[in-house]
C-alpha positions as CSV (number, residue, x, y, z in Angstrom):
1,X,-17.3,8.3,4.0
2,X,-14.0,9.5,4.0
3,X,-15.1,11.7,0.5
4,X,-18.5,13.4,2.6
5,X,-15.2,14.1,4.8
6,X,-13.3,16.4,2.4
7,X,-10.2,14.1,3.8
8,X,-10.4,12.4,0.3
9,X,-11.2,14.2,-3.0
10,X,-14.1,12.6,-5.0
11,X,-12.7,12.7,-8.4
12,X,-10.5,9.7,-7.4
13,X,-13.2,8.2,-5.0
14,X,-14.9,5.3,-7.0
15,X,-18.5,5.7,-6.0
16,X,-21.4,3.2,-6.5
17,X,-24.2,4.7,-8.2
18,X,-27.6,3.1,-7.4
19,X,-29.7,2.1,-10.5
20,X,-33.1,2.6,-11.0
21,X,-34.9,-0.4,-12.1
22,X,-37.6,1.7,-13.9
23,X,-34.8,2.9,-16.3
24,X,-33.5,0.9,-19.2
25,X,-29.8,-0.2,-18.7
26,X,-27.5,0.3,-21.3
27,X,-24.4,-2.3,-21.7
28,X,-21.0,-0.9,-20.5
29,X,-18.5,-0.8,-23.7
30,X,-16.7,-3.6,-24.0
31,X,-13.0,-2.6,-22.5
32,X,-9.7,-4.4,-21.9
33,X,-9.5,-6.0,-18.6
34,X,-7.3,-5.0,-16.0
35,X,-4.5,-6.8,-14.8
36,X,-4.2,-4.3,-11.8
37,X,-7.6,-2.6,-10.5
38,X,-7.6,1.2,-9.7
39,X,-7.6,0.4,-6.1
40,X,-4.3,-2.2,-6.3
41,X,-5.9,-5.7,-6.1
42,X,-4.8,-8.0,-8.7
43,X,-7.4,-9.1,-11.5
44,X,-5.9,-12.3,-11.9
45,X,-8.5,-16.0,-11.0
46,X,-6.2,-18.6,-9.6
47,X,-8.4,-22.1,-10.4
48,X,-7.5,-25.7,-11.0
49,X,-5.1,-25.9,-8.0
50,X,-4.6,-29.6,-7.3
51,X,-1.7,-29.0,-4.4
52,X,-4.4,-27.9,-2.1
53,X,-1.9,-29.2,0.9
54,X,0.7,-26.3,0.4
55,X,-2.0,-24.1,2.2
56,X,-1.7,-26.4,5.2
57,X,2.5,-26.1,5.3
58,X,1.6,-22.6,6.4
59,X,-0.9,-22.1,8.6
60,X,-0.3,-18.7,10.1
61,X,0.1,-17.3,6.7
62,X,-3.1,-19.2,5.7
63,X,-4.8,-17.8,9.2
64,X,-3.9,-14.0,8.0
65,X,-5.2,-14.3,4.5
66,X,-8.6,-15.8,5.6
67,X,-11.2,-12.6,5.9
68,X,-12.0,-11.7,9.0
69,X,-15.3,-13.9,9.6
70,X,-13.5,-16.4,9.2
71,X,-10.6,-15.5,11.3
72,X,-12.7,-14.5,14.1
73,X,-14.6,-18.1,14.0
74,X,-11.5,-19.9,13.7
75,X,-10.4,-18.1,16.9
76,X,-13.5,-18.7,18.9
77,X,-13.3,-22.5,17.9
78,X,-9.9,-22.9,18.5
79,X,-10.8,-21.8,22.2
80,X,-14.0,-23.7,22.7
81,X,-13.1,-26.7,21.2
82,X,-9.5,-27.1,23.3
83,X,-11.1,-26.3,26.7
84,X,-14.0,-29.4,25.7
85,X,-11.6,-31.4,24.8
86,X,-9.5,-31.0,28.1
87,X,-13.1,-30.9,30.1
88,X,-13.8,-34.6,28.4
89,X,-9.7,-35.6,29.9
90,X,-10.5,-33.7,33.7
91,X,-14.1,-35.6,33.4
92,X,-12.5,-39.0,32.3
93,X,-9.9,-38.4,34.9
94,X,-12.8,-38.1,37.9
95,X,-14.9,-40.6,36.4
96,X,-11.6,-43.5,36.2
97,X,-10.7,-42.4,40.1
98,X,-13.9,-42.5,41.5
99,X,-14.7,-39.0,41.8
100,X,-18.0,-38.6,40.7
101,X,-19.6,-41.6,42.3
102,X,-18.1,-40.1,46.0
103,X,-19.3,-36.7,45.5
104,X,-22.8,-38.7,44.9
105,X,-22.3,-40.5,48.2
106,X,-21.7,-37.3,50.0
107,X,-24.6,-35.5,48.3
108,X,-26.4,-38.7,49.9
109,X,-24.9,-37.9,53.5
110,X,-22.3,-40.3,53.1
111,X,-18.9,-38.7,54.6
112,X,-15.3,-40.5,54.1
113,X,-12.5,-37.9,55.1
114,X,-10.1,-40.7,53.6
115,X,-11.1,-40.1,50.3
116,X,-9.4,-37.5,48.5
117,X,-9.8,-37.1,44.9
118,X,-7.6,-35.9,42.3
119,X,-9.5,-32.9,41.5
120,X,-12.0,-31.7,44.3
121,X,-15.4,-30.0,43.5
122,X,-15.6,-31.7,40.3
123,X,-19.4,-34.1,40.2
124,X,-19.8,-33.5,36.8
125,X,-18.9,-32.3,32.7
126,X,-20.0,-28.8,33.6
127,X,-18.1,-29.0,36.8
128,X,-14.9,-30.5,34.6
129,X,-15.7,-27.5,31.9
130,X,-15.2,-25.0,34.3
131,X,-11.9,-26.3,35.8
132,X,-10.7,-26.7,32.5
133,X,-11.2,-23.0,31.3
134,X,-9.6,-21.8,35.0
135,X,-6.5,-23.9,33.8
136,X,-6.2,-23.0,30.4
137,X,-6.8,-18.8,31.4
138,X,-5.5,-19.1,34.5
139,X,-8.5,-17.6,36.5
140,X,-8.4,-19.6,39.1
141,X,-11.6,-19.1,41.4
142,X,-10.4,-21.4,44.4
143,X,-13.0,-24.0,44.1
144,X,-11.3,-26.2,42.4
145,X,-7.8,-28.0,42.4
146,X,-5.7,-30.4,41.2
147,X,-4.4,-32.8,44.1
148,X,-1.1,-34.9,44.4
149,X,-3.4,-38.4,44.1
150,X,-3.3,-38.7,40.8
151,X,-0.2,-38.4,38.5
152,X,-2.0,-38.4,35.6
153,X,-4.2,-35.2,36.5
154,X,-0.8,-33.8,37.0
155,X,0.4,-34.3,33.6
156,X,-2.6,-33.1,32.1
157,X,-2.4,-29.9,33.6
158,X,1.1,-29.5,32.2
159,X,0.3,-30.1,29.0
160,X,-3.3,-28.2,29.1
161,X,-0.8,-25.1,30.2
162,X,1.9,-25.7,27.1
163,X,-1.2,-26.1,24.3
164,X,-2.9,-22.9,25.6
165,X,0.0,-21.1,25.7
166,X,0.5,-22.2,21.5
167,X,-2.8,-21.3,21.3
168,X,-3.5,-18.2,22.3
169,X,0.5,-16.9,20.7
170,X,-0.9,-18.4,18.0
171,X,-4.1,-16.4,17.0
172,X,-3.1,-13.2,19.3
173,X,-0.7,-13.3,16.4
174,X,-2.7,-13.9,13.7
175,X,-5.0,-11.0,14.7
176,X,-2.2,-8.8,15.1
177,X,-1.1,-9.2,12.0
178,X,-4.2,-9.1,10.2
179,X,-4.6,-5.5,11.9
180,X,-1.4,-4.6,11.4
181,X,-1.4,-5.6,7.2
182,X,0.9,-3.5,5.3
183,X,-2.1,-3.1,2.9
184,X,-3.8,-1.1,5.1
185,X,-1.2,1.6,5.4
186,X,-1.5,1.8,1.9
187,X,-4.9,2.9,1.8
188,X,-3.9,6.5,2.5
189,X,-1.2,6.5,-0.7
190,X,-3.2,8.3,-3.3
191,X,-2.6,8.4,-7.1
192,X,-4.0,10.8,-9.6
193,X,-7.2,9.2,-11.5
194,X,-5.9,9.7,-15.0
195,X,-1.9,10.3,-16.2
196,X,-0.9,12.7,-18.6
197,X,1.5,13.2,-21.9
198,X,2.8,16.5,-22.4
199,X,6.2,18.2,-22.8
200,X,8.6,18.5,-20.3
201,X,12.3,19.7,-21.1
202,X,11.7,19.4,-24.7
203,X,10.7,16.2,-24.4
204,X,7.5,13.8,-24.7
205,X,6.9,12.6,-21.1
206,X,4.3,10.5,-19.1
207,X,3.5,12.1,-15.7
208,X,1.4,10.8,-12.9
209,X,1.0,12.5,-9.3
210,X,1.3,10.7,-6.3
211,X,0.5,11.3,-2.6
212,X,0.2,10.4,1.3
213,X,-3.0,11.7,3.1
214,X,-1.0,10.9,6.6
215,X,1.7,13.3,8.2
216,X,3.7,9.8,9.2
217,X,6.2,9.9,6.6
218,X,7.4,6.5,4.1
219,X,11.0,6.1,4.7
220,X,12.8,4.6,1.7
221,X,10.1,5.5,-0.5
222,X,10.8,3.8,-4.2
223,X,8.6,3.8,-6.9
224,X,8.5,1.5,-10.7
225,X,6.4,1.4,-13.7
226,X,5.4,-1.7,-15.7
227,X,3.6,-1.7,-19.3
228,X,1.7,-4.9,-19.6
229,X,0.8,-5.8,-23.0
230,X,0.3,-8.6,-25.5
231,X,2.7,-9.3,-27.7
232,X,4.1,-12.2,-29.8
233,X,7.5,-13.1,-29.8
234,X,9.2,-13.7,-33.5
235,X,8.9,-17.6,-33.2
236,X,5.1,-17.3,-32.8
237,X,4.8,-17.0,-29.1
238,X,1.8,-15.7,-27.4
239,X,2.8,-13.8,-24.0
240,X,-0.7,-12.6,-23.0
241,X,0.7,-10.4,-20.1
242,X,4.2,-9.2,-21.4
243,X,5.4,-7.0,-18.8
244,X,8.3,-4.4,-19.4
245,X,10.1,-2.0,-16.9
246,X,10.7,1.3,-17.9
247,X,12.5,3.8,-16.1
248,X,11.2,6.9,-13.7
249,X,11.9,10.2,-12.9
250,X,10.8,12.6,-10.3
251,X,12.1,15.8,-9.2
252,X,15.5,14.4,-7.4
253,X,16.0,11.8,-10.1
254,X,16.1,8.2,-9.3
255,X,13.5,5.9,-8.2
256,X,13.5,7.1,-4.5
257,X,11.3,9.7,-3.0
258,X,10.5,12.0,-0.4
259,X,7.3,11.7,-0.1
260,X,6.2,14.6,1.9
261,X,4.0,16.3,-0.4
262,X,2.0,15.3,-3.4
263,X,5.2,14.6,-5.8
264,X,4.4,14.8,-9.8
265,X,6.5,11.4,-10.8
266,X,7.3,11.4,-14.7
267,X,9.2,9.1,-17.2
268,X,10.9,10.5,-20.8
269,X,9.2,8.5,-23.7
270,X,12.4,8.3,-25.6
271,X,14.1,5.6,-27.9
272,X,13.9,2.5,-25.1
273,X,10.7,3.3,-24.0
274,X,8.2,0.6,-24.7
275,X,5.5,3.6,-25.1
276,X,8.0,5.3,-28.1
277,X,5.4,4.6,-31.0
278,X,2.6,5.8,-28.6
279,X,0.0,8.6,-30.2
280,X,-2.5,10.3,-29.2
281,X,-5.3,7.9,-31.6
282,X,-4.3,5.3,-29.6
283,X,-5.9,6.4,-26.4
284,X,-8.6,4.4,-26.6
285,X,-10.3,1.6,-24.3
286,X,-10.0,-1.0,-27.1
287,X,-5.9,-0.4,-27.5
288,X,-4.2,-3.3,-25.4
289,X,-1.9,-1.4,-23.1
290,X,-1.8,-1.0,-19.3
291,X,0.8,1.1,-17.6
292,X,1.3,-0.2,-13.6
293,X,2.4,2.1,-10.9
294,X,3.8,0.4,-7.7
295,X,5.1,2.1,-4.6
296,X,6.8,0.8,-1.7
297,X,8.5,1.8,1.6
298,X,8.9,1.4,4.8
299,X,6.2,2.8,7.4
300,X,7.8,5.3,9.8
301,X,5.4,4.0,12.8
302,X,5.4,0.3,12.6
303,X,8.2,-0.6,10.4
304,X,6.4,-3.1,8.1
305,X,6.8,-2.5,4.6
306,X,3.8,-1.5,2.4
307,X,3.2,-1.7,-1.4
308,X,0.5,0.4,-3.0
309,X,-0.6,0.3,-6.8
310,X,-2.7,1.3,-9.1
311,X,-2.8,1.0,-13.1
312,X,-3.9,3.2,-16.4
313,X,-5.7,2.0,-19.4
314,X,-5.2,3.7,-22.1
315,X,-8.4,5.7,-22.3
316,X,-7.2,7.0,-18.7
317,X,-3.8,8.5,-20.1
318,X,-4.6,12.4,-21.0
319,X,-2.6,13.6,-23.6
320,X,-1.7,17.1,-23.8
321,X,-2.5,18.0,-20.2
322,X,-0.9,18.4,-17.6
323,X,-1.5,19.0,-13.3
324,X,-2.2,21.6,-12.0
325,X,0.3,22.6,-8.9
326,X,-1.7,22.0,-5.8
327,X,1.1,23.3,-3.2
328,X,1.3,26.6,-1.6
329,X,3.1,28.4,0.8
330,X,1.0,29.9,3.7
331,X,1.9,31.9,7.1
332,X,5.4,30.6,7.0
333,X,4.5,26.8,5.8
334,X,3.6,24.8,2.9
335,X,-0.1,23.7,2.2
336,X,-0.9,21.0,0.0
337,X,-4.8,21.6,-1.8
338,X,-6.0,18.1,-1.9
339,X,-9.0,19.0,-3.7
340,X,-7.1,19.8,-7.2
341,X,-5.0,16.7,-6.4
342,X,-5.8,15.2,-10.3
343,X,-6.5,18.5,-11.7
344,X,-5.3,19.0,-15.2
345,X,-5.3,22.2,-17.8
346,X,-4.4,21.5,-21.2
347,X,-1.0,22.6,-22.8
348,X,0.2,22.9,-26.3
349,X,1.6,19.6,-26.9
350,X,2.5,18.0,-30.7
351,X,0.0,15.5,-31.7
352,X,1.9,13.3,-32.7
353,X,4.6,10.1,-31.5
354,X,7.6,10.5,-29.8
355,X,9.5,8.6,-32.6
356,X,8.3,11.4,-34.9
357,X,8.7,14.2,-32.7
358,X,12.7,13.2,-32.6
359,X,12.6,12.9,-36.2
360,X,11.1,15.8,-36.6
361,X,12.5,18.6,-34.1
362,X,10.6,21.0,-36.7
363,X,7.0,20.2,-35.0
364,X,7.9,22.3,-31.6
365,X,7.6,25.3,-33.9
366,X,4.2,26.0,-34.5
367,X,3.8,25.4,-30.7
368,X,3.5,28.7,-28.4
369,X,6.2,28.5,-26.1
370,X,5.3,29.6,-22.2
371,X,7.4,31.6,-20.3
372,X,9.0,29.1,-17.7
373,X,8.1,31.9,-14.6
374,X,4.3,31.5,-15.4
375,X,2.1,33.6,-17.2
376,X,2.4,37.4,-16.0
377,X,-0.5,39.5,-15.2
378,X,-0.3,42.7,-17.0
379,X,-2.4,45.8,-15.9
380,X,-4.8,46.9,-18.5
381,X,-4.2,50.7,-19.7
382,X,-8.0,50.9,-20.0
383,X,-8.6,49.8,-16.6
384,X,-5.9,51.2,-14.8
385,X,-7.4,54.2,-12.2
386,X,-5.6,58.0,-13.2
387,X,-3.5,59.5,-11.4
388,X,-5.4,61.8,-9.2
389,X,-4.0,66.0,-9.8
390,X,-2.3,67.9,-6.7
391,X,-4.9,70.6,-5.5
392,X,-1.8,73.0,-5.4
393,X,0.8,74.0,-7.9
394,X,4.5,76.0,-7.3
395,X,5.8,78.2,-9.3
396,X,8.7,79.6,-10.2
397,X,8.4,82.8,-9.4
398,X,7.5,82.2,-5.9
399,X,10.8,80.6,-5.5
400,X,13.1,83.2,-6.8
């Protein structure tokens, strides 16, 4: 929806295409699986869980994770099911004090003005229904009351107040906070389909770009990489998600951004980088390596701290690209171009590692170096219009 829009590019839109049955489907190469999906969910299958009662230690967080058909049923139960079980205590309560039987006798034309009951109007569980949602919401019609006869009625209506109250702070909360999940902020922090390897500074780097669709800013924006591989430690260990942190740069250095336009975010493959021996053959989907991008900060309107991420396989990592620059400056302001947001041109870049590349300072030679202002436009000789001739000359001899 948001794609038909133009609020959101398509080329980082994953789209659903429908399949014809008519056609023959092909199998989908066999790839690594992901440990983080492109949109930030975690591919991981929690099973066996035998501790099913630490759920129950917290409910509210329980309450928030449920989806929301859930939620919302659990919210209309929670209702119906305390005001029928206060309706069954107000009906017991009538029914023990002789309530119903006298409202039967004055339905018969039988009067006794001694009487009085401990809640009037009630001659029935309908009757003892209603009273119980005017207590519990606080409506309050005027039909029906609770009377100083009975003690008990009066204690019931205290404590009918107290649980409603818990009730109702209770899942007004819960759907607060499921509206209010720091997930959904992130929905609007972009990153770029595919990163990129090329040279930076005289040095092999990987870039990604990152973004925020909304004008409300991030405050405290940080961001970290992982690589998550497979390895095997030298005393035969198996560690089937080995996860490293590596260093990143951006254009103020650090971790932290401003993120207030679409901000190219890089890190220098260099000796303690865990992608050092990385070349461009490896850049396939069968090469176990997954690079995860996480950013977090603060959200300027609510306060509530969001986390967005995304990941790269190794067939998404572009080597010898890099983006193309997607920010303007128009009628005395800067424009961002969100429709070139993953855009890439190629650039000369050696094919080879970074390990090498230091080696080997020799390889940047046979590279065409660009000129760090951008490529000029010159004016073609052949194109260029002549000069036109004056349609009057002076001469000399008229000035002397």
């Amino acid at each position: 929806m948001l794609s038909r829009k133009g609020i959101i590019p398509e080329e980082y839109v994953l789209t659903r295409l429908a399949e014809d049955p008519a056609e023959p489907r092909y199998h989908a190469r066999e790839r690594r699986a992901r440990f983080v999906a492109k949109n930030g969910n975690c591919n991981v299958a929690h099973k066996n869980i035998r501790e099913q009662g630490r759920f129950l230690q917290d409910v509210f967080t329980t309450l928030v994770d449920l989806k929301w058909h859930h939620t919302l049923l659990i919210f209309t139960m929670s209702f119906l099911c305390s005001w029928l079980l206060f309706a069954m205590a107000w009906w017991l309560i009538a029914f023990a004090h002789g309530d119903l039987d006298h409202s039967t006798r004055t339905g018969a034309g039988e009067n006794d003005a001694s009487f009085i009951p401990c809640v009037t109007s009630i001659h029935s569980f309908a009757s003892a229904f209603l009273f119980s949602i005017e207590v519990q919401v606080t409506i309050g019609f005027g039909g029906r009351m609770v009377t100083e006869e009975c003690p008990l009625a009066v204690l019931v209506l205290i404590v009918q107040n107290i649980v409603g109250l818990m009730v109702n702070a209770i899942m007004l909360g819960c759907i607060f906070m499921k509206t209010a999940q720091a997930h959904r902020r992130a929905e609007t922090l972009i990153f770029s389909k595919h990163a990129v390897i090329a040279m930076r500074h005289g040095r092999l780097c990987f870039m990604l770009r990152v973004g925020d669709l909304r004008k409300s800013m991030i405050i405290s924006a940080t961001i970290r990489m992982q690589v998550v591989r497979k390895t095997t430690s030298p005393e035969g260990e198996i560690v089937p998600l080995h996860q490293v942190d590596i260093p990143m740069e951006n254009g103020v250095g650090g971790n932290n951004i401003f993120l207030v336009a679409p901000l190219i975010i890089y890190h220098i493959i260099d000796a303690n980088s865990p992608l050092y021996d990385l070349a461009p053959s490896d850049l396939h989907h069968h090469q176990d390596l997954e690079v995860i991008v996480i950013l977090e900060g603060v959200v300027e309107t609510t306060g509530i701290t969001t986390q967005a991420r995304t990941s790269y396989l190794a067939d998404e990592i572009l080597w010898g690209q890099r983006f193309v620059p997607i920010v303007a400056e128009e009628d005395g302001r800067y424009s961002v171009d969100y429709s070139k947001f993953g855009n890439t041109v190629k650039v000369p870049t050696p094919a080879c590692t970074a390990r090498q590349l230091e080696e080997d300072r020799t390889l940047l030679d046979s590279l065409p170096l660009a000129s760090p202002k951008g490529p000029l436009r010159k004016r073609s000789v052949a194109s260029a219009k002549p000069r036109p001739k004056p349609r009057f000359s002076i001469s000399l001899d008229a000035l002397n």
